[in-house]
C-alpha positions in Angstrom: 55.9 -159.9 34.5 52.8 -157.3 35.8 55.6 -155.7 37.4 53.1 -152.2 37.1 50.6 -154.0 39.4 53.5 -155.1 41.7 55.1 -151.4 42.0 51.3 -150.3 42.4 50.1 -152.9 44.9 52.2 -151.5 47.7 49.6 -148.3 47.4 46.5 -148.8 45.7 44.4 -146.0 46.8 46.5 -142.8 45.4 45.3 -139.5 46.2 43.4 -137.9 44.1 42.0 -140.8 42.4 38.3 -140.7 42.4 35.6 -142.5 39.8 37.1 -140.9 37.1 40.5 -142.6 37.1 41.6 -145.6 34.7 43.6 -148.2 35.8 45.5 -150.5 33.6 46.4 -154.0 35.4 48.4 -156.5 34.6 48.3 -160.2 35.5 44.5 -159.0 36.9 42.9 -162.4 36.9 44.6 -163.6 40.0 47.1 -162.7 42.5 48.5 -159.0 42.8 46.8 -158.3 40.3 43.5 -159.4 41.1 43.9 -157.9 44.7 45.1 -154.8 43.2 41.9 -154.8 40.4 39.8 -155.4 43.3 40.9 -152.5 45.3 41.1 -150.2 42.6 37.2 -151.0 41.4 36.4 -150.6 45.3 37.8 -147.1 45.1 35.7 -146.4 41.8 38.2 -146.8 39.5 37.4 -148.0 35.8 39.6 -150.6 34.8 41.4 -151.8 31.8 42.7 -155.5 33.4 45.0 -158.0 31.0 45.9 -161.3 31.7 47.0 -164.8 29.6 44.4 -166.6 31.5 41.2 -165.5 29.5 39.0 -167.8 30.9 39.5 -166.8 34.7 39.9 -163.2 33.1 36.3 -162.9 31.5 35.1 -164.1 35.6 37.0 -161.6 37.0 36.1 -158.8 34.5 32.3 -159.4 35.3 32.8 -159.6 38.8 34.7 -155.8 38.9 32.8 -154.3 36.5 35.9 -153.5 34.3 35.6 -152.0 31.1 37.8 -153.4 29.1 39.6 -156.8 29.7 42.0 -158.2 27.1 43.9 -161.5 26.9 47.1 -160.9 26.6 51.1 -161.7 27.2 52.4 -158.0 28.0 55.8 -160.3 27.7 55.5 -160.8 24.3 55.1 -157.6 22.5 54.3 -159.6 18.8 51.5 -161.1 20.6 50.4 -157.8 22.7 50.1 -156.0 19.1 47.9 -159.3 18.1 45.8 -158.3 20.5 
């Protein structure tokens, strides 16, 4: 599923990444994807984060700072197009 965050999580802090880098993270509203959301808005980072949960999305959105968040199943293409 957020397999990006998962390849990404093992090094969040890239070089040459500074405030005006986007990140796009999947499944951000908890797990590796929240710690990775969290790390990346540490850093400076603006963030695009996508999850199903919207609820616990919209909290963590607010919380980063993020720019964008989106509800969404990256699974299902149909419904990411919805989107």
């Amino acid at each position: 599923m957020p397999t990006a965050a998962i390849l990404t999580a093992a090094r969040p802090r890239v070089p040459g990444m500074n405030d005006a880098s986007t990140a796009v993270v999947t499944g951000a509203a908890s797990g590796i994807g929240l710690a990775l959301a969290e790390q990346l808005a540490e850093s400076g980072t603006r963030l695009c984060l996508l999850d199903v949960d919207g609820e616990s999305l919209a909290r963590v959105a607010g919380g980063l700072g993020a720019e964008v968040a989106l509800q969404a199943d990256v699974a299902d293409p149909e419904a990411l197009e919805r989107s």
